[in-house]
PDB file of N, H, CA, C and O in Angstrom:
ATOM      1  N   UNK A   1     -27.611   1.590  -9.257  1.00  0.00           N
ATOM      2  CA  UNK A   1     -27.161   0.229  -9.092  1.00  0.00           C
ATOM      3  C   UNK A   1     -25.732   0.050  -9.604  1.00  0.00           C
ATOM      4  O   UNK A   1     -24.958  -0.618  -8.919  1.00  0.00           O
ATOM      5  N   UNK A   2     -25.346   0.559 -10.681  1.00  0.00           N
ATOM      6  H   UNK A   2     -25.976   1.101 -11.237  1.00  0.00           H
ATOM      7  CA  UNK A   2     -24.284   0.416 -11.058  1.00  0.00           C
ATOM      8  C   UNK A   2     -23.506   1.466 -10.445  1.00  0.00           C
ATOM      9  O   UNK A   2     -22.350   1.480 -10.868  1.00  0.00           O
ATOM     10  N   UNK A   3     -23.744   2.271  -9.659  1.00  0.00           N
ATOM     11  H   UNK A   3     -24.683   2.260  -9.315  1.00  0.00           H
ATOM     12  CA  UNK A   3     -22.565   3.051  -8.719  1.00  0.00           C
ATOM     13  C   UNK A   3     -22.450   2.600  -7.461  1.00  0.00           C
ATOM     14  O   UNK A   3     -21.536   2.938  -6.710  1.00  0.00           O
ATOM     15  N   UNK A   4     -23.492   1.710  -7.121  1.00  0.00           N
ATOM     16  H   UNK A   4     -24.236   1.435  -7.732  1.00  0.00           H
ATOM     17  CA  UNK A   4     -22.835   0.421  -6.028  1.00  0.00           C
ATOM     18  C   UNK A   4     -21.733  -0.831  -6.485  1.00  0.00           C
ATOM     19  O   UNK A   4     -20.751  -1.159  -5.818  1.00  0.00           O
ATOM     20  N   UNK A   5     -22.037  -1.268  -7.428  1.00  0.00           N
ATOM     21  H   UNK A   5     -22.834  -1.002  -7.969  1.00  0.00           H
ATOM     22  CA  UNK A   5     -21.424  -2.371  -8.069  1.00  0.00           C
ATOM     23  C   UNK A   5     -20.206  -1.912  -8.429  1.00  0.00           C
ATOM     24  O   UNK A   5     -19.323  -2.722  -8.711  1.00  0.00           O
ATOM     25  N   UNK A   6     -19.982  -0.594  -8.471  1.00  0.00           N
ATOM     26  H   UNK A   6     -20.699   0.064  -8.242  1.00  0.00           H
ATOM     27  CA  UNK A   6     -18.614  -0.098  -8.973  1.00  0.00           C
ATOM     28  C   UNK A   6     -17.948   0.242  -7.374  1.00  0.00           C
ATOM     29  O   UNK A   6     -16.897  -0.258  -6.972  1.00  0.00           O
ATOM     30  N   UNK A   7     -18.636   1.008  -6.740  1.00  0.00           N
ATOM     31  H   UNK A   7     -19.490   1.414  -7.067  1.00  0.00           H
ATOM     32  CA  UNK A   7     -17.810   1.485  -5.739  1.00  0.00           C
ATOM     33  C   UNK A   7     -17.548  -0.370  -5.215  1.00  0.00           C
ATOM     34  O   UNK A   7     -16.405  -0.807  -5.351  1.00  0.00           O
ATOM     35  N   UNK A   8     -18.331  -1.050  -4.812  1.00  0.00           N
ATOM     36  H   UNK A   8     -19.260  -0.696  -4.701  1.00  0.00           H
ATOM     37  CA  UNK A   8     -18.119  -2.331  -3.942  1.00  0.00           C
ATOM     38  C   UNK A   8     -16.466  -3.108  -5.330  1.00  0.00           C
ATOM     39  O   UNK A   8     -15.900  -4.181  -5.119  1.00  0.00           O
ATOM     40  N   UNK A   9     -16.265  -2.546  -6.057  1.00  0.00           N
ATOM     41  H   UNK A   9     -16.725  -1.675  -6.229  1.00  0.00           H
ATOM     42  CA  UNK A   9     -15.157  -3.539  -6.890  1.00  0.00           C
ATOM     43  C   UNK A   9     -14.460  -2.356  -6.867  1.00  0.00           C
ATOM     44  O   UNK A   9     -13.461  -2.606  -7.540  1.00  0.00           O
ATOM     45  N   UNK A  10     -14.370  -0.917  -6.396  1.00  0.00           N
ATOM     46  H   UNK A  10     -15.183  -0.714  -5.849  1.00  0.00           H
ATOM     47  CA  UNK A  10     -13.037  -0.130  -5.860  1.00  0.00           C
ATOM     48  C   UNK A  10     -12.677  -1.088  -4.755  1.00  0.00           C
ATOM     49  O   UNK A  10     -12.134  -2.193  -4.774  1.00  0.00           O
ATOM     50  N   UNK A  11     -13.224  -0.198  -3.622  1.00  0.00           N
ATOM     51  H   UNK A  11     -13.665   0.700  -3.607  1.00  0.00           H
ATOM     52  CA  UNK A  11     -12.774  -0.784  -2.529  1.00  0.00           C
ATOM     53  C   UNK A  11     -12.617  -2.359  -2.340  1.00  0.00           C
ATOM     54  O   UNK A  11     -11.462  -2.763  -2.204  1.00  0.00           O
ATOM     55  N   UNK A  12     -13.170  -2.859  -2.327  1.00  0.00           N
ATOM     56  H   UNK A  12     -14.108  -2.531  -2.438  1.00  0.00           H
ATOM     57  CA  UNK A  12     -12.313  -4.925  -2.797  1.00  0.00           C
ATOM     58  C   UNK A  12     -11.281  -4.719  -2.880  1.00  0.00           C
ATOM     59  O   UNK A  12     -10.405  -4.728  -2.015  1.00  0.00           O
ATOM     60  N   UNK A  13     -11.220  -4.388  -4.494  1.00  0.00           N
ATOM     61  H   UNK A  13     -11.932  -4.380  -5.196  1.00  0.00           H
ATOM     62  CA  UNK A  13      -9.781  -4.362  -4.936  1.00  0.00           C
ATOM     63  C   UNK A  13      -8.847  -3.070  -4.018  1.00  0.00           C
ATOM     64  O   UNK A  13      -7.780  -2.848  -4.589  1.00  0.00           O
ATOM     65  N   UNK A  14      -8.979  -2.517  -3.199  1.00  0.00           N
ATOM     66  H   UNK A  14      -9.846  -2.698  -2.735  1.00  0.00           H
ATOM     67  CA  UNK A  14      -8.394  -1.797  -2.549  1.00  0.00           C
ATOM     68  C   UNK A  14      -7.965  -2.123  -1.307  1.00  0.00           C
ATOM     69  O   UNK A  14      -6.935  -1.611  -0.867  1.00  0.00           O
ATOM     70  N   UNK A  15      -8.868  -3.225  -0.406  1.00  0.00           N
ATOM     71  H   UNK A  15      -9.704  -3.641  -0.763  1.00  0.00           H
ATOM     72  CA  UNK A  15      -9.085  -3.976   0.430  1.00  0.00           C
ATOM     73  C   UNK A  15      -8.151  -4.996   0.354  1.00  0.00           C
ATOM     74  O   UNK A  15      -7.791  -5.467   1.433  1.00  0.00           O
ATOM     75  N   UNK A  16      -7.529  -5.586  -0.961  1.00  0.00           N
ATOM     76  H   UNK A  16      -7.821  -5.203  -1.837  1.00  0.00           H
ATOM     77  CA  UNK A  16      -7.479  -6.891  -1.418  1.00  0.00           C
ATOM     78  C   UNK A  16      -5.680  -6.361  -1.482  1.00  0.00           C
ATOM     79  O   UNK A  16      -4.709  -7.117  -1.510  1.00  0.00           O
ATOM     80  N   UNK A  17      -5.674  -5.049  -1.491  1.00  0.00           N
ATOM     81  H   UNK A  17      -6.463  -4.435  -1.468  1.00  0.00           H
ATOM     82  CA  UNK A  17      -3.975  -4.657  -1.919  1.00  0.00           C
ATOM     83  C   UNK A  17      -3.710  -4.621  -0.908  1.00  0.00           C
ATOM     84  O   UNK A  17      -2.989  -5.553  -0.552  1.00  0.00           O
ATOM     85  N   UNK A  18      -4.065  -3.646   0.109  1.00  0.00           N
ATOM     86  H   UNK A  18      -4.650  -2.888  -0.180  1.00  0.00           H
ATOM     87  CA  UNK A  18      -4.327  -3.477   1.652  1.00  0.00           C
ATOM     88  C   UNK A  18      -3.941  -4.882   2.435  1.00  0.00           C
ATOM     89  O   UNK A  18      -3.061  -4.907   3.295  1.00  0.00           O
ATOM     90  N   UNK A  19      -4.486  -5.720   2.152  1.00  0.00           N
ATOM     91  H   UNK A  19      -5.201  -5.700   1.454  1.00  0.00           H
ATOM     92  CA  UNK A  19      -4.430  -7.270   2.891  1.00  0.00           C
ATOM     93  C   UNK A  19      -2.946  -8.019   1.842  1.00  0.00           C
ATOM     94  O   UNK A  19      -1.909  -8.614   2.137  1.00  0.00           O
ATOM     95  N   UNK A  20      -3.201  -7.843   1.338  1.00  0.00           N
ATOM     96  H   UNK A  20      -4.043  -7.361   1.098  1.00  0.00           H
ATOM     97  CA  UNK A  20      -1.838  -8.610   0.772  1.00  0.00           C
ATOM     98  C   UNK A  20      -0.841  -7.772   1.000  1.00  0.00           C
ATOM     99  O   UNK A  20       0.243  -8.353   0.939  1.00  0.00           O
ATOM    100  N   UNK A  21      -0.745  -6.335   1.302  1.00  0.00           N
ATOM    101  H   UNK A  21      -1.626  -5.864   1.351  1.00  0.00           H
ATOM    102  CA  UNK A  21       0.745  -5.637   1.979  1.00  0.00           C
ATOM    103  C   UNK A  21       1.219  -5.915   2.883  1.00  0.00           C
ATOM    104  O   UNK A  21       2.424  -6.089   3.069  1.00  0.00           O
ATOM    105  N   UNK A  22      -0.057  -6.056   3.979  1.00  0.00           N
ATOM    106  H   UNK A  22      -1.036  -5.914   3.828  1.00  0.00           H
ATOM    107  CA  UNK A  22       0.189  -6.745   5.409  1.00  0.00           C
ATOM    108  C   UNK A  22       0.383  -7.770   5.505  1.00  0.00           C
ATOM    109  O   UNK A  22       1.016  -8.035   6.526  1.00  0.00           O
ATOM    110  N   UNK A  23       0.139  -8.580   4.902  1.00  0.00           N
ATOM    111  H   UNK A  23      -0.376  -8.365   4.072  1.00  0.00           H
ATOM    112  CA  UNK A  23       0.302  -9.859   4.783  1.00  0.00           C
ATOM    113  C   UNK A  23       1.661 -10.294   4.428  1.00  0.00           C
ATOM    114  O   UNK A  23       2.116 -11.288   4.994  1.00  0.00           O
ATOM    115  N   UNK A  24       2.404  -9.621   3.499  1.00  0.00           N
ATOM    116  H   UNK A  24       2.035  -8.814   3.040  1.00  0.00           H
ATOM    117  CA  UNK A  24       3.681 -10.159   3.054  1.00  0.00           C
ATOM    118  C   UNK A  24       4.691  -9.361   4.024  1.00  0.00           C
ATOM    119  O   UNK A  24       5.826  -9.836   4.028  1.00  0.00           O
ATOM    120  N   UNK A  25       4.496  -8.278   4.815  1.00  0.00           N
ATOM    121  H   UNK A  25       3.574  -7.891   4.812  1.00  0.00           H
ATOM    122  CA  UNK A  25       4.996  -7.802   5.654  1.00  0.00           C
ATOM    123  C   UNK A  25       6.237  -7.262   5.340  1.00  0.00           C
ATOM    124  O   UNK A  25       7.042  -7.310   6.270  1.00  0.00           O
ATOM    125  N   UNK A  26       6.656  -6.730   4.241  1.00  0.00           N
ATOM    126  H   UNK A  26       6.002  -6.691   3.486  1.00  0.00           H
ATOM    127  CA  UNK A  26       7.384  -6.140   3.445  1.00  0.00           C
ATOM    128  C   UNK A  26       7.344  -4.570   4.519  1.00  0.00           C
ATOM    129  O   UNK A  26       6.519  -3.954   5.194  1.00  0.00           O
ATOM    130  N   UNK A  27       8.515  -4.485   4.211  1.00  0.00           N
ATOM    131  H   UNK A  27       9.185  -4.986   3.663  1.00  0.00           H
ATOM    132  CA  UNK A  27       8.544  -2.878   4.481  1.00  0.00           C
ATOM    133  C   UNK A  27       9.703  -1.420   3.475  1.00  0.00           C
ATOM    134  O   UNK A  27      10.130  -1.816   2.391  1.00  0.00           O
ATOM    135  N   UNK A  28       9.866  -0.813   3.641  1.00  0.00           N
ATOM    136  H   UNK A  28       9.519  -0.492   4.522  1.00  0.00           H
ATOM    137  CA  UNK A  28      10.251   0.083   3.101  1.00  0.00           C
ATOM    138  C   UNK A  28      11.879   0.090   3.453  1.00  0.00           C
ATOM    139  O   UNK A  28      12.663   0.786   2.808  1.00  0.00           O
ATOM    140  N   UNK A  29      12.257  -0.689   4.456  1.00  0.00           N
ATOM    141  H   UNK A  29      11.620  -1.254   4.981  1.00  0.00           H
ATOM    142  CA  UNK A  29      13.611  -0.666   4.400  1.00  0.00           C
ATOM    143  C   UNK A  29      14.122  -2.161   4.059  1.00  0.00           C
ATOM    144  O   UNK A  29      15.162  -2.470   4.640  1.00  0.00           O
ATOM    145  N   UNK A  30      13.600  -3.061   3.275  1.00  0.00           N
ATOM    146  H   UNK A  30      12.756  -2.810   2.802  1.00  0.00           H
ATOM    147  CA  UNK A  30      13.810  -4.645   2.671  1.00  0.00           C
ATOM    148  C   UNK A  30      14.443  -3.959   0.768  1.00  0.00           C
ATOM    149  O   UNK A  30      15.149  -4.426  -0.126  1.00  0.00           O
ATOM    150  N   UNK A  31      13.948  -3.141   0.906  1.00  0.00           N
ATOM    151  H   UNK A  31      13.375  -2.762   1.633  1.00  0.00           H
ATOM    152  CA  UNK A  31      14.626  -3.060  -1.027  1.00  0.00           C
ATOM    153  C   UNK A  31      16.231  -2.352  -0.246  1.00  0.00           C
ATOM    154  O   UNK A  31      16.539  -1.774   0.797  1.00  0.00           O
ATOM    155  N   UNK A  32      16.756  -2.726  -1.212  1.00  0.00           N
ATOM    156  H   UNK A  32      16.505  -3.195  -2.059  1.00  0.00           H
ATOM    157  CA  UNK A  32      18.155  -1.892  -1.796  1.00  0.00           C
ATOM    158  C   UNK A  32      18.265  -0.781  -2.295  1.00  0.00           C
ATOM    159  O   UNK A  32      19.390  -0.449  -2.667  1.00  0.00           O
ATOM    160  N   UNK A  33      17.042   0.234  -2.479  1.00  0.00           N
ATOM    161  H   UNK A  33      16.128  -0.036  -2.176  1.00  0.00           H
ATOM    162  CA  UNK A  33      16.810   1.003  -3.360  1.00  0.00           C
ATOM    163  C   UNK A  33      17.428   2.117  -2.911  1.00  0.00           C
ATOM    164  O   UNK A  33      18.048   1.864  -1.878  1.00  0.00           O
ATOM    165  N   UNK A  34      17.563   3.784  -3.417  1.00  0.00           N
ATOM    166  H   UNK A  34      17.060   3.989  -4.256  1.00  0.00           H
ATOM    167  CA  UNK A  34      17.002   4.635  -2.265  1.00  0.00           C
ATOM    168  C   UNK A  34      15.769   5.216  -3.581  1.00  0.00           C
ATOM    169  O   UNK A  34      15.521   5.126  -4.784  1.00  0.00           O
ATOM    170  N   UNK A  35      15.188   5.970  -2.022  1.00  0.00           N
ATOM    171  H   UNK A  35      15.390   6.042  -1.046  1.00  0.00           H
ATOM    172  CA  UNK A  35      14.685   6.855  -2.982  1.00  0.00           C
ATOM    173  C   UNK A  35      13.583   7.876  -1.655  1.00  0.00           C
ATOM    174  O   UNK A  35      13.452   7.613  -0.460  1.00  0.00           O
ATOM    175  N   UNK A  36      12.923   9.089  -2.487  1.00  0.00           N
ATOM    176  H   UNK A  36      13.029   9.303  -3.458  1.00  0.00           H
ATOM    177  CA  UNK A  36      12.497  10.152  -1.499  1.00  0.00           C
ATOM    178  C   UNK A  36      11.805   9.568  -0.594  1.00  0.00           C
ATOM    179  O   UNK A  36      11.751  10.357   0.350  1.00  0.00           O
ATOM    180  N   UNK A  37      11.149   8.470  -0.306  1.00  0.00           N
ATOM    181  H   UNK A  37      11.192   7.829  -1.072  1.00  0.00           H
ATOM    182  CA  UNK A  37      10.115   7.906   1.446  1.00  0.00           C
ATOM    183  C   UNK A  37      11.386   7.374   2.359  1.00  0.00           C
ATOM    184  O   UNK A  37      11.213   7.615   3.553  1.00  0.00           O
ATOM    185  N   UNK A  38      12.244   6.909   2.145  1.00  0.00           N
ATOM    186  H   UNK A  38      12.384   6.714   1.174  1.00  0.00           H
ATOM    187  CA  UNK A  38      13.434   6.189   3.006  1.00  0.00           C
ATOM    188  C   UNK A  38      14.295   7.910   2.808  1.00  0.00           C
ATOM    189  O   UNK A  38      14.771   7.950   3.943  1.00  0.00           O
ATOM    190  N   UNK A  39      14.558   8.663   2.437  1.00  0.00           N
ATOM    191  H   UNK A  39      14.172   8.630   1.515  1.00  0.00           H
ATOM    192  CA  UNK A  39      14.807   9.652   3.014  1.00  0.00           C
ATOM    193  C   UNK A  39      14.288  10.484   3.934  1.00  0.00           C
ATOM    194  O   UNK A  39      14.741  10.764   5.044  1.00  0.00           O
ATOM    195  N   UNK A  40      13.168  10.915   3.329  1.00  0.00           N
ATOM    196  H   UNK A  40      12.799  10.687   2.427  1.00  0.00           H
ATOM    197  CA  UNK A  40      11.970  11.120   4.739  1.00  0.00           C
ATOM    198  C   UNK A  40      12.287  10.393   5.568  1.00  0.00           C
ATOM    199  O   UNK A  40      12.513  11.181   6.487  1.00  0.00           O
ATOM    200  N   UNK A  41      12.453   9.567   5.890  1.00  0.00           N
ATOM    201  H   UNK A  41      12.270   8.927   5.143  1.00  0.00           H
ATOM    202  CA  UNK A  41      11.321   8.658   6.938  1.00  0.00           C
ATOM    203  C   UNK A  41      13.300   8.645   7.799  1.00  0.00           C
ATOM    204  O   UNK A  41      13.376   8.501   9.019  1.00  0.00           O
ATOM    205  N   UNK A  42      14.265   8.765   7.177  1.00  0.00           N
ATOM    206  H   UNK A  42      14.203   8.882   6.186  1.00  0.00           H
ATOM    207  CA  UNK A  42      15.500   8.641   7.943  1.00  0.00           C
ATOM    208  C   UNK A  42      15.689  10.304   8.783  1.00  0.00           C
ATOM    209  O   UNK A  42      16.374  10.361   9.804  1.00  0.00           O
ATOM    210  N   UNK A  43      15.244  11.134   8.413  1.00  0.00           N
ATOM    211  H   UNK A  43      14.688  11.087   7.584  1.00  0.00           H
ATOM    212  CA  UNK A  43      15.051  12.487   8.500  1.00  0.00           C
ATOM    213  C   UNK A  43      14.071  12.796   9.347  1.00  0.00           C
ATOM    214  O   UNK A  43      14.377  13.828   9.944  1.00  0.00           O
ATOM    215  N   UNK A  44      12.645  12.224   9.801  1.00  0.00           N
ATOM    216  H   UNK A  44      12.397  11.386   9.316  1.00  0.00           H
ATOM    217  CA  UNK A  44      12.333  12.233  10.573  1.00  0.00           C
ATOM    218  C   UNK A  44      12.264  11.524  12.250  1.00  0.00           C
ATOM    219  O   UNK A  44      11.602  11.664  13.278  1.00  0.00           O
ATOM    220  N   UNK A  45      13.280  10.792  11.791  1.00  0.00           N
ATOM    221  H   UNK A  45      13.818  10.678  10.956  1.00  0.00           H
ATOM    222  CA  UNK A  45      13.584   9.490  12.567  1.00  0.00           C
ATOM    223  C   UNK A  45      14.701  10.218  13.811  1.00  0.00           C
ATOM    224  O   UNK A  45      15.207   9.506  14.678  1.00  0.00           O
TER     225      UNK A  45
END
């Protein structure tokens, strides 16, 4: 019982990050930053 109750409050909260990423629709080229995924991702491009 309690390895249902745990897995069901992983995934939620995993669900819950998942939906609020998409949701704010942010992407990887909105920061100013650099760093190694925006290199990748210019490199495979």
């Amino acid at each position: 019982m309690a390895t249902l109750m745990l897995s069901i409050v992983i995934f939620g909260s995993a669900a819950g990050i998942v939906y609020r990423q998409i949701k704010k629709g942010s992407s990887c080229e909105d920061c100013e930053c650099s760093c190694p995924v925006k290199k990748e991702s210019k490199v495979s491009e």
